[in-house]
PDB file of N, CA, C and O in Angstrom:
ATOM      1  N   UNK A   1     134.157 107.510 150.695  1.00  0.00           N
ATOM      2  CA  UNK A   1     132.929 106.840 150.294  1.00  0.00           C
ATOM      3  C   UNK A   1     132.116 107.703 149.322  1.00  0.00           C
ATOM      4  O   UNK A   1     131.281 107.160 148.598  1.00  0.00           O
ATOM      5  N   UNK A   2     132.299 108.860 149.283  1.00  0.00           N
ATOM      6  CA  UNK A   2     131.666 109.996 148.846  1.00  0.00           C
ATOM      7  C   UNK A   2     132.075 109.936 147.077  1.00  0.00           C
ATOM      8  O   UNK A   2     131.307 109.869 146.117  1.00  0.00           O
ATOM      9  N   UNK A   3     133.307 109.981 147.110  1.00  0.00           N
ATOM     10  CA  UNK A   3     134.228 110.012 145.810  1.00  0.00           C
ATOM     11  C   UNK A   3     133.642 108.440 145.039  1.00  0.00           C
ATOM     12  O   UNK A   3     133.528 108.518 143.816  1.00  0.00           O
ATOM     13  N   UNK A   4     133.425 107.613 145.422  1.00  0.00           N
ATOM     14  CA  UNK A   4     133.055 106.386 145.435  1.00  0.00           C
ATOM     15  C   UNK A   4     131.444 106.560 144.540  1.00  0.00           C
ATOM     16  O   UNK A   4     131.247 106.273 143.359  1.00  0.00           O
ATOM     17  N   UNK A   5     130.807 106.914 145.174  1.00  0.00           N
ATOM     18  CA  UNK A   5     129.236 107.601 144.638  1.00  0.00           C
ATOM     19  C   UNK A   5     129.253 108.079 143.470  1.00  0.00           C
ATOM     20  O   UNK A   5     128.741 107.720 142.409  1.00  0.00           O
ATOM     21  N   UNK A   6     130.287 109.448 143.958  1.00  0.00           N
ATOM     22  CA  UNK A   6     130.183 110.538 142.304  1.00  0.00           C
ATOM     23  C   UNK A   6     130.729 109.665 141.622  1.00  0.00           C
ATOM     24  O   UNK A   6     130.134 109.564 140.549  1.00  0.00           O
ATOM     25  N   UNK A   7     131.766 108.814 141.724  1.00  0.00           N
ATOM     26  CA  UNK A   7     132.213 108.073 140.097  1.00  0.00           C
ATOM     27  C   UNK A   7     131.219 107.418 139.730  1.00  0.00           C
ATOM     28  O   UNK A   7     131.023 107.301 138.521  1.00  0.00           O
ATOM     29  N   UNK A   8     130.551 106.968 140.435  1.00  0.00           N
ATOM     30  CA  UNK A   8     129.711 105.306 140.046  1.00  0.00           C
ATOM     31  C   UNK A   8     128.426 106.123 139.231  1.00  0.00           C
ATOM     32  O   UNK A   8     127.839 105.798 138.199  1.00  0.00           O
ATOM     33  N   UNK A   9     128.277 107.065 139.938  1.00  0.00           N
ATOM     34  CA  UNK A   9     126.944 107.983 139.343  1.00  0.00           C
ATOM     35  C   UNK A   9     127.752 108.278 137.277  1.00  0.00           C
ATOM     36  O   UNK A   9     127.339 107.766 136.237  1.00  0.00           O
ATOM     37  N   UNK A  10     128.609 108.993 137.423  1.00  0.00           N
ATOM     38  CA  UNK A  10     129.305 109.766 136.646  1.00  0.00           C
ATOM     39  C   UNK A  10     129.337 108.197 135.403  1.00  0.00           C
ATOM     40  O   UNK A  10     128.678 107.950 134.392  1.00  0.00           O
ATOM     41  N   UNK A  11     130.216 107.588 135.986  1.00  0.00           N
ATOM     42  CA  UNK A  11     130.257 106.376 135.163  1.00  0.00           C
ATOM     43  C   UNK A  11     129.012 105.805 134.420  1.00  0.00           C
ATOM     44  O   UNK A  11     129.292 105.600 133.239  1.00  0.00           O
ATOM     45  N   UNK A  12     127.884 105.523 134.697  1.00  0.00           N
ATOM     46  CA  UNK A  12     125.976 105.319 134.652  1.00  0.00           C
ATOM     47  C   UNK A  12     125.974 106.231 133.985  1.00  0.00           C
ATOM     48  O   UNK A  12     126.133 105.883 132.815  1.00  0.00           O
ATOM     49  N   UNK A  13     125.857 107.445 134.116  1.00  0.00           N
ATOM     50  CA  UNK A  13     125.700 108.437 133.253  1.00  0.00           C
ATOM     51  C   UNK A  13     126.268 109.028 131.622  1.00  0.00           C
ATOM     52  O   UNK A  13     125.697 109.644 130.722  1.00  0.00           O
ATOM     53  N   UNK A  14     127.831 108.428 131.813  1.00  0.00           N
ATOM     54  CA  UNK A  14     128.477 108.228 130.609  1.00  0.00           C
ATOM     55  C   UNK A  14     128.686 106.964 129.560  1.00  0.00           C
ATOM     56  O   UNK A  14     129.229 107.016 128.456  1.00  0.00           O
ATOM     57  N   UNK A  15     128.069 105.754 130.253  1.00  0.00           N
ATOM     58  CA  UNK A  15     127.447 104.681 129.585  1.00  0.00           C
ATOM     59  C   UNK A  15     126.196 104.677 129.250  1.00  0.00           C
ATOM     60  O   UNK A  15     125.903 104.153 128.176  1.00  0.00           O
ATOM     61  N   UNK A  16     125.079 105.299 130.141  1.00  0.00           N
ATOM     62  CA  UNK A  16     124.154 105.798 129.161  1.00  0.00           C
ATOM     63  C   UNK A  16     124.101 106.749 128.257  1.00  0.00           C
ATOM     64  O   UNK A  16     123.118 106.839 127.522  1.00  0.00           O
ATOM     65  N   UNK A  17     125.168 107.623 128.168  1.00  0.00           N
ATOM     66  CA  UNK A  17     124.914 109.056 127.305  1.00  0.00           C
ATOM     67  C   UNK A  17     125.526 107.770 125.797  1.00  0.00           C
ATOM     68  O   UNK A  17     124.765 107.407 124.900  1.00  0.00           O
ATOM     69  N   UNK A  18     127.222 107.260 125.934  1.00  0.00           N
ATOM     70  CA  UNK A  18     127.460 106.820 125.176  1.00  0.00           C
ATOM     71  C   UNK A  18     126.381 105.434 124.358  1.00  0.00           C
ATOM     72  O   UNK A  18     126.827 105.032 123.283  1.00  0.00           O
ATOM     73  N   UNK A  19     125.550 105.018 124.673  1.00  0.00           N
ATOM     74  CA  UNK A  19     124.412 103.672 124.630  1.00  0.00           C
ATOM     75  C   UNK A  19     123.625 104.800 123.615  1.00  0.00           C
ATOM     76  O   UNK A  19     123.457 104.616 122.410  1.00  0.00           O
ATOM     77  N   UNK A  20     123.193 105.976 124.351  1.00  0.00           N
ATOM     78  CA  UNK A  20     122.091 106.882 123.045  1.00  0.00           C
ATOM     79  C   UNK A  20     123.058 107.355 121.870  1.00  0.00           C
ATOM     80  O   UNK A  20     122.768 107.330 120.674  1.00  0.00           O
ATOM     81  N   UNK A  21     123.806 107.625 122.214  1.00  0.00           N
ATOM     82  CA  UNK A  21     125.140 108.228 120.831  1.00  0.00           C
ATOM     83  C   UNK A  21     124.796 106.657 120.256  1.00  0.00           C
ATOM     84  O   UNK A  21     123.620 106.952 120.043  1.00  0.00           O
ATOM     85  N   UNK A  22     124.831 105.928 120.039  1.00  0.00           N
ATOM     86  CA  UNK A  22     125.453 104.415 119.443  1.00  0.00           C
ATOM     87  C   UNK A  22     124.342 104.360 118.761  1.00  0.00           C
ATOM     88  O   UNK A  22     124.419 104.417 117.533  1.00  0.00           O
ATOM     89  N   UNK A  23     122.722 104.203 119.576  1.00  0.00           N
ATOM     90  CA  UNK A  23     121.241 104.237 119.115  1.00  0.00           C
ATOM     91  C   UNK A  23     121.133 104.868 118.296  1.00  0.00           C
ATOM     92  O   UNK A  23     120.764 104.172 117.350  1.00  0.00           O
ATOM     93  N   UNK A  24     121.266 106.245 117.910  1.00  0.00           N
ATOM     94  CA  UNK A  24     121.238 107.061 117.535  1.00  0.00           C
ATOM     95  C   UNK A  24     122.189 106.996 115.862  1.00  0.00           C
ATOM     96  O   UNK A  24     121.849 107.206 114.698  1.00  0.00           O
ATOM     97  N   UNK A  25     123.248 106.669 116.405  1.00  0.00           N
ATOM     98  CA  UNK A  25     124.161 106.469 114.760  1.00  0.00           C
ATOM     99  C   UNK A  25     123.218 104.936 114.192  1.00  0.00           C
ATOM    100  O   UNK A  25     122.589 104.833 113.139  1.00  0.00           O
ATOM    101  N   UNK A  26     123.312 104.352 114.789  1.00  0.00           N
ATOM    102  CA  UNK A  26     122.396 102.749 114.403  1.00  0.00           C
ATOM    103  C   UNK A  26     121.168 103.605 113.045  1.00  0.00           C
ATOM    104  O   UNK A  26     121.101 103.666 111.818  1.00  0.00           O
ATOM    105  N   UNK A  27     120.198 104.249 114.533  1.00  0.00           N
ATOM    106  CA  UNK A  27     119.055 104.013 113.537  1.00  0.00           C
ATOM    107  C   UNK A  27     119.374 105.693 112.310  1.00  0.00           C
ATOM    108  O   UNK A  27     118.345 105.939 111.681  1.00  0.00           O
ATOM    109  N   UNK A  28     120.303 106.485 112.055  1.00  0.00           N
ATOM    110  CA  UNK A  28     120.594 107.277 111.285  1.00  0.00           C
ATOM    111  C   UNK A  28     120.947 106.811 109.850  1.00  0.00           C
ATOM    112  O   UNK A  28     120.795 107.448 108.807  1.00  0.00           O
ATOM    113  N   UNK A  29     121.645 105.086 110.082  1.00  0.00           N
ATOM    114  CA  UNK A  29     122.538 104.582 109.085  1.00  0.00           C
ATOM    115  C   UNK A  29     121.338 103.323 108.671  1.00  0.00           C
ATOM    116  O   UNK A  29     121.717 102.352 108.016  1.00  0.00           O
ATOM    117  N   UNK A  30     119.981 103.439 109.086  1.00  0.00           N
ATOM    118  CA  UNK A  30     119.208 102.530 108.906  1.00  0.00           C
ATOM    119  C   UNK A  30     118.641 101.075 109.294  1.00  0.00           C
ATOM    120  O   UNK A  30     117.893 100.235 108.793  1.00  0.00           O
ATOM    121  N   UNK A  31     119.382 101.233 110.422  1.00  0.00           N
ATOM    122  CA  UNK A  31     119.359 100.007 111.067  1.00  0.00           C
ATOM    123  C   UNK A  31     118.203 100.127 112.442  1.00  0.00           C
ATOM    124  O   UNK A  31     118.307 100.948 113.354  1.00  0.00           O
ATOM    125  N   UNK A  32     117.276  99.245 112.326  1.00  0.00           N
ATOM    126  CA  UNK A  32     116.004  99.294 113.000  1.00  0.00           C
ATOM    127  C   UNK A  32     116.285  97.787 113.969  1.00  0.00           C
ATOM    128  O   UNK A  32     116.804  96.767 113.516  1.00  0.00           O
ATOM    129  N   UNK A  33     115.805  97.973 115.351  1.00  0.00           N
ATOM    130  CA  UNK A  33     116.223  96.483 116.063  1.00  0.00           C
ATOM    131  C   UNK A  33     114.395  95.887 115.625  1.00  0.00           C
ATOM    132  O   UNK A  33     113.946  94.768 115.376  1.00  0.00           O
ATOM    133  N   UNK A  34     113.874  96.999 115.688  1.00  0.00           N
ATOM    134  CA  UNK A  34     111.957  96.587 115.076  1.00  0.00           C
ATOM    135  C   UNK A  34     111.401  96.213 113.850  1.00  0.00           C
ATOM    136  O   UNK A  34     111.480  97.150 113.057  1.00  0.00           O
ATOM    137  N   UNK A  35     110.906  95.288 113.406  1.00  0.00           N
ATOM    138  CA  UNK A  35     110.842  95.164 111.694  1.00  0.00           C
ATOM    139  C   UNK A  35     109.502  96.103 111.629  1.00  0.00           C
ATOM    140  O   UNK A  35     108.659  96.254 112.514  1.00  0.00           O
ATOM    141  N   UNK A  36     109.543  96.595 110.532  1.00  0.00           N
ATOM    142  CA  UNK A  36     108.535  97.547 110.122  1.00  0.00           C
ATOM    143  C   UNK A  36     107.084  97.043 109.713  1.00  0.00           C
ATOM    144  O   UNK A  36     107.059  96.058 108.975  1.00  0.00           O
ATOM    145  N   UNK A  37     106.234  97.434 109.986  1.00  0.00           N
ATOM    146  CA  UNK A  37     104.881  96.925 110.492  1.00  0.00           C
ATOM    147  C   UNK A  37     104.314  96.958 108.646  1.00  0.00           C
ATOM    148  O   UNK A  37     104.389  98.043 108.068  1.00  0.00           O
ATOM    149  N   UNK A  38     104.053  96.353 108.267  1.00  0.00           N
ATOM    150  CA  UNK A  38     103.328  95.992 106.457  1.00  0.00           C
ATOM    151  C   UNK A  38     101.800  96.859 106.518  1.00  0.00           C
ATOM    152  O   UNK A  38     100.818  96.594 107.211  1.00  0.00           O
ATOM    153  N   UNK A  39     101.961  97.782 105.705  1.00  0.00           N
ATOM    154  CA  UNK A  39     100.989  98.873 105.358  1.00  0.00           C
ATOM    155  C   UNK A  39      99.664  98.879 105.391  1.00  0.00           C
ATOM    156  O   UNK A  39      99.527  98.395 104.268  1.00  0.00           O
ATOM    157  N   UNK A  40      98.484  99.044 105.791  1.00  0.00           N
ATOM    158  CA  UNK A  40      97.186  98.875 105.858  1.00  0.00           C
ATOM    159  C   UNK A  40      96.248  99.519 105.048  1.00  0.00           C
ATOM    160  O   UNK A  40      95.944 100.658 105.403  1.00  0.00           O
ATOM    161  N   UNK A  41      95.664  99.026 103.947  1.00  0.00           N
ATOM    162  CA  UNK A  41      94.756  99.599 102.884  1.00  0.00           C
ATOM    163  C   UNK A  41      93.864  99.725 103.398  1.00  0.00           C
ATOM    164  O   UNK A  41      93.391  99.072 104.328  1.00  0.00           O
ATOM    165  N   UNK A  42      93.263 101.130 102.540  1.00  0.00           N
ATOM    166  CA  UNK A  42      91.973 101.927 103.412  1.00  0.00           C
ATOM    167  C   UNK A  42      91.289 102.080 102.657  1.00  0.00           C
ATOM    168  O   UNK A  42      91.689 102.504 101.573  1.00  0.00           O
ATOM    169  N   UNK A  43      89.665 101.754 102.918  1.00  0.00           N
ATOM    170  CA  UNK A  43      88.525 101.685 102.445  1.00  0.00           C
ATOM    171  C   UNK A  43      87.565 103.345 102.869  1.00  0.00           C
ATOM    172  O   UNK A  43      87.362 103.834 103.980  1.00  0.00           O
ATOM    173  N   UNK A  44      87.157 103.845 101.523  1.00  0.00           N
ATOM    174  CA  UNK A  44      86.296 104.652 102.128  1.00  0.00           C
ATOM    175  C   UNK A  44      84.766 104.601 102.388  1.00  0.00           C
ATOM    176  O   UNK A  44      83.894 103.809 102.030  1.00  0.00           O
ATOM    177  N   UNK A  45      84.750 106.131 103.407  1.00  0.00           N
ATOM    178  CA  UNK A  45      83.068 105.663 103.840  1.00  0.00           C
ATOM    179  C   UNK A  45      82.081 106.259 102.404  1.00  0.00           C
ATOM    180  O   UNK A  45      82.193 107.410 101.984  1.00  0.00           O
ATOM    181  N   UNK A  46      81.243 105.342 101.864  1.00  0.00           N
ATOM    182  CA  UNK A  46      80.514 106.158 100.384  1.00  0.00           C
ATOM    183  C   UNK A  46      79.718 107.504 101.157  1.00  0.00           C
ATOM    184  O   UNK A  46      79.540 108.497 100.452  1.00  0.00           O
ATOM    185  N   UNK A  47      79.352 107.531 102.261  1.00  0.00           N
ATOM    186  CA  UNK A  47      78.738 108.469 102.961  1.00  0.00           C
ATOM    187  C   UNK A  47      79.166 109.681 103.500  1.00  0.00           C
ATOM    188  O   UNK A  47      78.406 110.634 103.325  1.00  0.00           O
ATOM    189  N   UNK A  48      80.365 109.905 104.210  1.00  0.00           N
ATOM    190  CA  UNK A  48      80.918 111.216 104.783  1.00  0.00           C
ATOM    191  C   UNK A  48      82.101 111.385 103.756  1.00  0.00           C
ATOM    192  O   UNK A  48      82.574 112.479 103.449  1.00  0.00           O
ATOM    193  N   UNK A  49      82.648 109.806 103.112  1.00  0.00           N
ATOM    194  CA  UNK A  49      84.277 109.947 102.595  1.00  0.00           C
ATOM    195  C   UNK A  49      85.019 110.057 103.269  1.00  0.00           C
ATOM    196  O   UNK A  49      85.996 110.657 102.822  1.00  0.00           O
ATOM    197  N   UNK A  50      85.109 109.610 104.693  1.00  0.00           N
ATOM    198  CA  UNK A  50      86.494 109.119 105.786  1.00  0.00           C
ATOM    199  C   UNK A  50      86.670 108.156 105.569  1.00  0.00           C
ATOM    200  O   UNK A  50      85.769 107.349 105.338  1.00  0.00           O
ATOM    201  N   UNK A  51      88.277 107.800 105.561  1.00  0.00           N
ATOM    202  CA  UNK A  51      89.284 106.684 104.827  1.00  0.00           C
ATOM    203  C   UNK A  51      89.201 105.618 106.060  1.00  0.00           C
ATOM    204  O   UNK A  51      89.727 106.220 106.996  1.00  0.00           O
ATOM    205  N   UNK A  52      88.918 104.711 106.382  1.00  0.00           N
ATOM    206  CA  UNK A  52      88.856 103.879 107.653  1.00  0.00           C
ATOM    207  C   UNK A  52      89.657 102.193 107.119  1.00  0.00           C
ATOM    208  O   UNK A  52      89.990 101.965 105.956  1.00  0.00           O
ATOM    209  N   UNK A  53      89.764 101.553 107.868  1.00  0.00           N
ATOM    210  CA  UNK A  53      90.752 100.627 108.050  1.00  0.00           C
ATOM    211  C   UNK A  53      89.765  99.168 107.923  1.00  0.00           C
ATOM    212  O   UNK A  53      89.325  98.731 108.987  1.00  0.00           O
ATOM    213  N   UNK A  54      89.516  98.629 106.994  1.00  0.00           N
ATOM    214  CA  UNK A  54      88.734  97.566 106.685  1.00  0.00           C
ATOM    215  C   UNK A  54      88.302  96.290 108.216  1.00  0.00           C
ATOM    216  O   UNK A  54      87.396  95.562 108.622  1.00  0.00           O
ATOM    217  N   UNK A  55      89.275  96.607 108.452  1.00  0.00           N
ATOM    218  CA  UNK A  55      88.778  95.728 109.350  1.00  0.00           C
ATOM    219  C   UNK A  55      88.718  96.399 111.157  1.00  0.00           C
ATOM    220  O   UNK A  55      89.088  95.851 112.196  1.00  0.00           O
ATOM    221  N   UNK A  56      88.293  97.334 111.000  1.00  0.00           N
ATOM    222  CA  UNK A  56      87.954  98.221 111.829  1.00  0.00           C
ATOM    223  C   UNK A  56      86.682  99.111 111.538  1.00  0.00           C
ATOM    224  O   UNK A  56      86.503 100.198 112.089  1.00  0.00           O
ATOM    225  N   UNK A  57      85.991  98.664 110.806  1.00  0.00           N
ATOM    226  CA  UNK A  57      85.052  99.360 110.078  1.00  0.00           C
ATOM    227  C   UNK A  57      83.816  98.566 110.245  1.00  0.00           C
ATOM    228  O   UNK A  57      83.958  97.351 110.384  1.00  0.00           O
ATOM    229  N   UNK A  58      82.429  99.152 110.252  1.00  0.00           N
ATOM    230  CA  UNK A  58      81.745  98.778 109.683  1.00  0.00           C
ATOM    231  C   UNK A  58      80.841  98.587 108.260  1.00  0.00           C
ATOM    232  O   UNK A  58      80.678  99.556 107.517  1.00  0.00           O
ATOM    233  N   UNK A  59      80.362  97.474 107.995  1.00  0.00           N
ATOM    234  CA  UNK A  59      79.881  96.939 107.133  1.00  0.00           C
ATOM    235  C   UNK A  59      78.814  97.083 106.523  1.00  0.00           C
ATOM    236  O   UNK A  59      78.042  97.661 107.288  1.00  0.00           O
ATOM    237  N   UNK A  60      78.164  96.806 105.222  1.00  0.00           N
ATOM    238  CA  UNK A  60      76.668  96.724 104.481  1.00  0.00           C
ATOM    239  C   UNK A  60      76.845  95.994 103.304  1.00  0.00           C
ATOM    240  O   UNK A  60      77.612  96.414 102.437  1.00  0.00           O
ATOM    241  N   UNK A  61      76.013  94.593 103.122  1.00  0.00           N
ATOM    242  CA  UNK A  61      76.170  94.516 101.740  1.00  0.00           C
ATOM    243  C   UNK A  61      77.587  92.947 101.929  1.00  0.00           C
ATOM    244  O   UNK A  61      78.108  92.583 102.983  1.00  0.00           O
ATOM    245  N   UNK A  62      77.775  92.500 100.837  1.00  0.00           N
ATOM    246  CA  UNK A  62      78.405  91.517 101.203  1.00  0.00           C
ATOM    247  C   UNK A  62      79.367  90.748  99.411  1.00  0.00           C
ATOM    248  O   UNK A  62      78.864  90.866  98.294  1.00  0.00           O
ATOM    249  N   UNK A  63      80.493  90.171  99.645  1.00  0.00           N
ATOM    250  CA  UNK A  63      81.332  89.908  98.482  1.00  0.00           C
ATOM    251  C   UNK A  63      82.014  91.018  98.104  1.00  0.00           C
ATOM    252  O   UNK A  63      82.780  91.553  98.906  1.00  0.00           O
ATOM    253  N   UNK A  64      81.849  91.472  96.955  1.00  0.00           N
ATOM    254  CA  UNK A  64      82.730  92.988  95.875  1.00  0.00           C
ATOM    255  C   UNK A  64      81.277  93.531  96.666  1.00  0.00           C
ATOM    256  O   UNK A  64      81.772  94.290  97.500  1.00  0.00           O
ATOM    257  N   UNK A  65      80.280  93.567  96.816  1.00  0.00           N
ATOM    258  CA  UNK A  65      79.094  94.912  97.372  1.00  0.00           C
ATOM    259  C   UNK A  65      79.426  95.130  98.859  1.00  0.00           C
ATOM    260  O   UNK A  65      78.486  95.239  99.646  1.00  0.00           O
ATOM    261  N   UNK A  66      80.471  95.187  99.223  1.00  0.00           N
ATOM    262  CA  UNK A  66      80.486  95.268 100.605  1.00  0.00           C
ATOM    263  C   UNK A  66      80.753  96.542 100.620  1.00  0.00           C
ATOM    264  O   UNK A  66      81.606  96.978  99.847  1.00  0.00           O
ATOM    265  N   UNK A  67      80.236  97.187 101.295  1.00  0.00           N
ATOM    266  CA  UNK A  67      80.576  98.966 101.751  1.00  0.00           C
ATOM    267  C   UNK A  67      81.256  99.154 102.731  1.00  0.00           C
ATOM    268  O   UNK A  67      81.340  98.083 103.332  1.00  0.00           O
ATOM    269  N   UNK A  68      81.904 100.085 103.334  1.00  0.00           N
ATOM    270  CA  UNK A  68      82.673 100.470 104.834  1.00  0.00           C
ATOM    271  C   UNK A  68      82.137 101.508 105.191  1.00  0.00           C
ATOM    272  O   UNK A  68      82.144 102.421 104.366  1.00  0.00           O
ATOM    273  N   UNK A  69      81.542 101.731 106.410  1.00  0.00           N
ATOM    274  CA  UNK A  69      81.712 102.837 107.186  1.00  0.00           C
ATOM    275  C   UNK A  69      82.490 103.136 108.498  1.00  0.00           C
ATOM    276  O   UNK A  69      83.008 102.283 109.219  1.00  0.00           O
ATOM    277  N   UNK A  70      82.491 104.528 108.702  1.00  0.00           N
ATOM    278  CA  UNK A  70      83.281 104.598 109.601  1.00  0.00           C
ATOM    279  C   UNK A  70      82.408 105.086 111.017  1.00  0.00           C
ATOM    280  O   UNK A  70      82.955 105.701 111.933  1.00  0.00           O
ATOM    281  N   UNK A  71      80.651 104.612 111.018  1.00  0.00           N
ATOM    282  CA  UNK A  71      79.972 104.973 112.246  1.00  0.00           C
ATOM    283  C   UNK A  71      78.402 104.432 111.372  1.00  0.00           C
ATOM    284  O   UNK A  71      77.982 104.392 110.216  1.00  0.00           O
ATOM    285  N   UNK A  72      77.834 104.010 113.027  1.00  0.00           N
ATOM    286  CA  UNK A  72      76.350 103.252 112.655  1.00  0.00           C
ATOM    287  C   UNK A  72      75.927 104.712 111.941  1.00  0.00           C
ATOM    288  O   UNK A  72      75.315 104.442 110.908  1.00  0.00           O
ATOM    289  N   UNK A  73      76.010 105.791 112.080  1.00  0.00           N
ATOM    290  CA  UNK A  73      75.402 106.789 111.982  1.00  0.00           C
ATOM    291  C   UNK A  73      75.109 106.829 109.975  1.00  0.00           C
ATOM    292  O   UNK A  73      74.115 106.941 109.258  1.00  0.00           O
ATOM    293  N   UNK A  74      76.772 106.645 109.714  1.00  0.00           N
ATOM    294  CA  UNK A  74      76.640 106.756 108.432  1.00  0.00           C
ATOM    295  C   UNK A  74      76.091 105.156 107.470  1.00  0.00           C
ATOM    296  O   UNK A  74      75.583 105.155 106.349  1.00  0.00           O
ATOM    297  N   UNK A  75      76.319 104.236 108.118  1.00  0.00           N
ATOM    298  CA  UNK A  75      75.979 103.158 107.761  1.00  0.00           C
ATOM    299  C   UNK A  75      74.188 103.045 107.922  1.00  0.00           C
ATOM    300  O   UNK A  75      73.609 102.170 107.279  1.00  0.00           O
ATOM    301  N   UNK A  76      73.576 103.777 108.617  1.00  0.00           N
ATOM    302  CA  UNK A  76      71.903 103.513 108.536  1.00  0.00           C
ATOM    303  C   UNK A  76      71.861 105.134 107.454  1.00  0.00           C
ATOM    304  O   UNK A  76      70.797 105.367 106.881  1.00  0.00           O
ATOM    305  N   UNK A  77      72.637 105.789 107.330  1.00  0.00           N
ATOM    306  CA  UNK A  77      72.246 106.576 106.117  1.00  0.00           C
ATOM    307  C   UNK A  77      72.217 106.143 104.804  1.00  0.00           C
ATOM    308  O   UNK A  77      71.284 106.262 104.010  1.00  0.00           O
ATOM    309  N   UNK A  78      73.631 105.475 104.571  1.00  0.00           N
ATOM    310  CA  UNK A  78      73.726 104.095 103.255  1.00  0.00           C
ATOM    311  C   UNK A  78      72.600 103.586 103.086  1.00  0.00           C
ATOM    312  O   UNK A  78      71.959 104.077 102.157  1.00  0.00           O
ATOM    313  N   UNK A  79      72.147 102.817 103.622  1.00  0.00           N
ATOM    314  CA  UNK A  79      70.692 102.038 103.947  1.00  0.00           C
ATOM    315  C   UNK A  79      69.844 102.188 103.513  1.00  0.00           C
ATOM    316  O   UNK A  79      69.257 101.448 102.723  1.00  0.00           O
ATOM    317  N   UNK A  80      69.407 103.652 104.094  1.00  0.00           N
ATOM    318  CA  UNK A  80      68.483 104.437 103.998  1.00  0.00           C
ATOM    319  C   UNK A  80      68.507 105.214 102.754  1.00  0.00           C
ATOM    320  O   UNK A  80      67.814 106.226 102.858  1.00  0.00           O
ATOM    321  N   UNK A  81      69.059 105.083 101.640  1.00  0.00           N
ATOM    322  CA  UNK A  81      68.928 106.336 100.969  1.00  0.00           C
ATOM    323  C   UNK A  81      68.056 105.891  99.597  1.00  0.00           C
ATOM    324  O   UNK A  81      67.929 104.764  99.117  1.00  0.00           O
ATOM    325  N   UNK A  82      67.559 107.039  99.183  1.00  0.00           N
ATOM    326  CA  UNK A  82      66.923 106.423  98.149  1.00  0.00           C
ATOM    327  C   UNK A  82      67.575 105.987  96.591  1.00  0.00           C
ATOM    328  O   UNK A  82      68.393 106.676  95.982  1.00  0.00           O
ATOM    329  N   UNK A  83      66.965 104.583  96.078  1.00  0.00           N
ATOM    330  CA  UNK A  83      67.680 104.123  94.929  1.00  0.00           C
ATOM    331  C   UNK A  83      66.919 105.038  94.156  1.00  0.00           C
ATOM    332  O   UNK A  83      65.850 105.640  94.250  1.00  0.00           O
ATOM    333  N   UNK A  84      68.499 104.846  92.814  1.00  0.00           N
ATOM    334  CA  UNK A  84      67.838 105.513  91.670  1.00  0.00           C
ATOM    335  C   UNK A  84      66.977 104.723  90.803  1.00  0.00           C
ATOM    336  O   UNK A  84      66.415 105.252  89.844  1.00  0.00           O
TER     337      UNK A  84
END
């Protein structure tokens, strides 16, 4: 019963080792089972200049005047600053 175990173990073990060898040549030769996620353009903050993610960002201003920040902090500085 014993001998029975170690194979069954041994066997599991060499179908998973061989399953990562296979994964492994797959994604080496370019082959992805995941399609690749389409790139996200980044807006900067006019205030600190951290690159933040448009729609993760906050806002000022509205149409082409829309600004991004990346914190209320810098967005009530925008605001706040004096025009020329």
């Amino acid at each position: 019963m014993v001998r029975v175990i170690i194979w069954g173990v041994l066997i599991v073990l060499l179908v998973r080792a061989l399953s990562r060898l296979a994964r492994g040549v797959l994604e080496g030769a370019g082959y992805s089972r995941t399609p690749d996620r389409p790139s996200v353009s980044l807006v900067r903050d006019p205030v600190c200049g951290v690159f933040v993610a448009p729609n993760r960002a906050l806002t000022a201003g509205s149409g082409a005047a829309t600004a991004y920040f990346c914190s209320e902090k810098c967005r009530r500085a925008w605001q706040h600053r004096p025009l020329p």
